[in-house]
MIPA-444656 format. One record per atom (N, C-alpha, C, O): residue in three letters; y, z, x. Coordinates in steps of 0.2 Angstrom, whole numbers, padded with zeros to 4 digits, always signed. Layout:
<rs>
AlaYZX/...
</rs>
This chain:
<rs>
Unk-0006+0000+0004/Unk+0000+0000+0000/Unk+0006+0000+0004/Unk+0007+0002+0010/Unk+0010-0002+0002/Unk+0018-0003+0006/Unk+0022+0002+0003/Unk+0021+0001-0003/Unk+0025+0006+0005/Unk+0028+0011+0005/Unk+0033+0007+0001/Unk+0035+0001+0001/Unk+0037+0013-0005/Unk+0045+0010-0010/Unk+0041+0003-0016/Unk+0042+0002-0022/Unk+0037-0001-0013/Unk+0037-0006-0017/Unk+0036-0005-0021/Unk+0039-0009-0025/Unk+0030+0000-0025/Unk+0029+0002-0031/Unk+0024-0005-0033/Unk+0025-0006-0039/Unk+0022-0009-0031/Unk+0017-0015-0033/Unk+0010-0012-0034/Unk+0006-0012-0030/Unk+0008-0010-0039/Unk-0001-0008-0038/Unk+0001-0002-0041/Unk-0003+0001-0045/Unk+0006+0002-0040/Unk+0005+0008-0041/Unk+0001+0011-0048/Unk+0003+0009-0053/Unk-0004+0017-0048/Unk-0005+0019-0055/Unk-0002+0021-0058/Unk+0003+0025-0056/Unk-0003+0020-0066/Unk-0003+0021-0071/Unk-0001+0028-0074/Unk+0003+0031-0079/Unk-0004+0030-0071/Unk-0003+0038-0070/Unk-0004+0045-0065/Unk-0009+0046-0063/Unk+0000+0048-0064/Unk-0002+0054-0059/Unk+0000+0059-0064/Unk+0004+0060-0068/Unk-0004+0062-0061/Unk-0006+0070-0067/Unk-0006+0076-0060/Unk-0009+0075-0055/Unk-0004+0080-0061/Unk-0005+0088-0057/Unk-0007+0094-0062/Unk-0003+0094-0067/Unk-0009+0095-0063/Unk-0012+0104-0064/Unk-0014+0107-0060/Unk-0018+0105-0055/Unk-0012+0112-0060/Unk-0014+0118-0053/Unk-0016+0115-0045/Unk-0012+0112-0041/Unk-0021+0115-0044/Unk-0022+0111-0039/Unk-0027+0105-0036/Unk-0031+0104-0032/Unk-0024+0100-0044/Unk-0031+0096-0044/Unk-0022+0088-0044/Unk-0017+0088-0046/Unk-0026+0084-0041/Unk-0018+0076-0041/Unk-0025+0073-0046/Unk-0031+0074-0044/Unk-0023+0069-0051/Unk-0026+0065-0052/Unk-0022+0057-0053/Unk-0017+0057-0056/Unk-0024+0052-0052/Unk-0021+0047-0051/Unk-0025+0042-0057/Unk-0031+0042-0057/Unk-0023+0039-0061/Unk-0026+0035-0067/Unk-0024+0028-0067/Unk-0018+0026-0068/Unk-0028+0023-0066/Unk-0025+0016-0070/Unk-0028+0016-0076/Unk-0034+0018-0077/Unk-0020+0012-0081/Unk-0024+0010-0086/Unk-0025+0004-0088/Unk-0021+0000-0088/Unk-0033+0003-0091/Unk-0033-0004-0092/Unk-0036-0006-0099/Unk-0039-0002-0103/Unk-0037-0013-0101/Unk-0041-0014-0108/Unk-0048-0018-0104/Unk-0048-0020-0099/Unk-0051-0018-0108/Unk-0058-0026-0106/Unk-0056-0029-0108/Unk-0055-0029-0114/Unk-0054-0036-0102/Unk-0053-0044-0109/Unk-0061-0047-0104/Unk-0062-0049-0098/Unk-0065-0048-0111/Unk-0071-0052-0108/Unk-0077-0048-0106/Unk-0082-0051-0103/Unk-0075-0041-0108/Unk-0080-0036-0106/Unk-0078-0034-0097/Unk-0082-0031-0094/Unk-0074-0036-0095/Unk-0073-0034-0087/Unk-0066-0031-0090/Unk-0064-0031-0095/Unk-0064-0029-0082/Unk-0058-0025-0081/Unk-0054-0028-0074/Unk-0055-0027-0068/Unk-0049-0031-0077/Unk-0048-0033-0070/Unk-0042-0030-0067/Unk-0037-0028-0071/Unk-0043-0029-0060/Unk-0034-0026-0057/Unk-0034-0028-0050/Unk-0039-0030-0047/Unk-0027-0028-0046/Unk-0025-0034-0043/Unk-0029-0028-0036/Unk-0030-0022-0036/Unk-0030-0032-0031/Unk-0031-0030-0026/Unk-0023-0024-0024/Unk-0024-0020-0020/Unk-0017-0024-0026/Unk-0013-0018-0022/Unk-0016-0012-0027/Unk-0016-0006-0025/Unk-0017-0013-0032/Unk-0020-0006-0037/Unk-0025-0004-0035/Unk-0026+0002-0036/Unk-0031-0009-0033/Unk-0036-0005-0028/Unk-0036-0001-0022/Unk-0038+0004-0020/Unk-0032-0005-0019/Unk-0029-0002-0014/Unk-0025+0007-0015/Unk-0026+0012-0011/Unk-0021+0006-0019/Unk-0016+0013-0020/Unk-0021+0019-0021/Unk-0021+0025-0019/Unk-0027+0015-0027/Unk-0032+0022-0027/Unk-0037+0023-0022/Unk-0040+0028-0023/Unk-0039+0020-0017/Unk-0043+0019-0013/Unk-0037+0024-0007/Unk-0040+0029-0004/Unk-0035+0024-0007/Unk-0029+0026-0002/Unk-0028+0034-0006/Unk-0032+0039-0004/Unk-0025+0034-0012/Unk-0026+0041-0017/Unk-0030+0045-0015/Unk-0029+0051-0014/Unk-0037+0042-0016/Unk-0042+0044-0015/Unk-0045+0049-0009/Unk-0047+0054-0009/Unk-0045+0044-0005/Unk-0045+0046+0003/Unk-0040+0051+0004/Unk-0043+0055+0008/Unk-0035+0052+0002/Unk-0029+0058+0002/Unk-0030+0063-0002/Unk-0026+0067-0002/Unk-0036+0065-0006/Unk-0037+0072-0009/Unk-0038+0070-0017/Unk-0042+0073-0021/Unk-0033+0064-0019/Unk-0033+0062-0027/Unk-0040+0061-0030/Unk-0043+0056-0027/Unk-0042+0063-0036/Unk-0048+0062-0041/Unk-0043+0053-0045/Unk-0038+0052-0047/Unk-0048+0048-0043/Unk-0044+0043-0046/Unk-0051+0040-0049/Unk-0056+0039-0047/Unk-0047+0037-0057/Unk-0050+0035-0061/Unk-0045+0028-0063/Unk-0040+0026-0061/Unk-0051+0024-0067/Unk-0047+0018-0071/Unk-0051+0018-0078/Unk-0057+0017-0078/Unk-0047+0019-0083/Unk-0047+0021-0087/Unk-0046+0016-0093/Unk-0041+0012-0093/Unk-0051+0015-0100/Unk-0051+0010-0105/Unk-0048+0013-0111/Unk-0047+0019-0111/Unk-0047+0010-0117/Unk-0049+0017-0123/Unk-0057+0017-0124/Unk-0059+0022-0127/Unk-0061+0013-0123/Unk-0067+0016-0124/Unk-0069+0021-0118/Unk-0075+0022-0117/Unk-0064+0024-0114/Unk-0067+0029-0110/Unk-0064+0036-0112/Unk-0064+0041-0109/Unk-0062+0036-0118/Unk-0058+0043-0121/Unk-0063+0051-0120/Unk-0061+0057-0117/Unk-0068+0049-0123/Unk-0072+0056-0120/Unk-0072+0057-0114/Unk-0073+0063-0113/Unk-0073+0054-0110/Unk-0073+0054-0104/Unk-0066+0057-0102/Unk-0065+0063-0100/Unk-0061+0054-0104/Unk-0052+0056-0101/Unk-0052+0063-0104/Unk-0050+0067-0100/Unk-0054+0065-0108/Unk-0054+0074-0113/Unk-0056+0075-0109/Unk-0052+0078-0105/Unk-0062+0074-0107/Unk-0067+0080-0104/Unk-0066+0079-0095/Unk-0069+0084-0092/Unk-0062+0075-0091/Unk-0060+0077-0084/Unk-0053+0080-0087/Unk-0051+0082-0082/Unk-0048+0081-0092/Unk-0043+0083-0093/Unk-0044+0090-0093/Unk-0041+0093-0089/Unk-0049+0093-0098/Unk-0050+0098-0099/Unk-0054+0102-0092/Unk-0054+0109-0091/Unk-0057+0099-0089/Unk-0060+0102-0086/Unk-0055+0105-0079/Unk-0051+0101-0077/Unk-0056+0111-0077/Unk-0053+0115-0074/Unk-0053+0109-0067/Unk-0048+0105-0065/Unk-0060+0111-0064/Unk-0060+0105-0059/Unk-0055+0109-0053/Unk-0054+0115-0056/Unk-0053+0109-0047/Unk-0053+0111-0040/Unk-0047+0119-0039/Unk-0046+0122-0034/
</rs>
């Protein structure tokens, strides 16, 4: 990722106590999910730095509850 440009960046960063979580959001067109190589990038980087990173559909909503809810680090 390039620092300032904000290209790629996620969709969401979330903090609660001591958990970073980084989110993209996306839909399926076609049954896939697609996202550009700099948003893989930011979460792969995210990641590597401590971040729980997710990408996110609305069919993954139980799923987004239930790492919300959970206390976690």
């Amino acid at each position: 990722p390039v620092a300032a440009d904000r290209k790629g960046f996620p969709d969401l960063i979330l903090v609660r106590r001591k958990r970073l979580i980084a989110a993209e959001l996306k839909i399926k067109r076609g049954g896939r999910i697609k996202m550009t190589p700099e948003q893989w990038d930011w979460l792969e980087v995210l990641g590597r730095a401590g971040a729980e990173v997710y990408t996110w559909t609305p069919e993954d909503f139980d799923d987004i509850v239930e790492v919300l809810s959970d206390e976690g680090g």
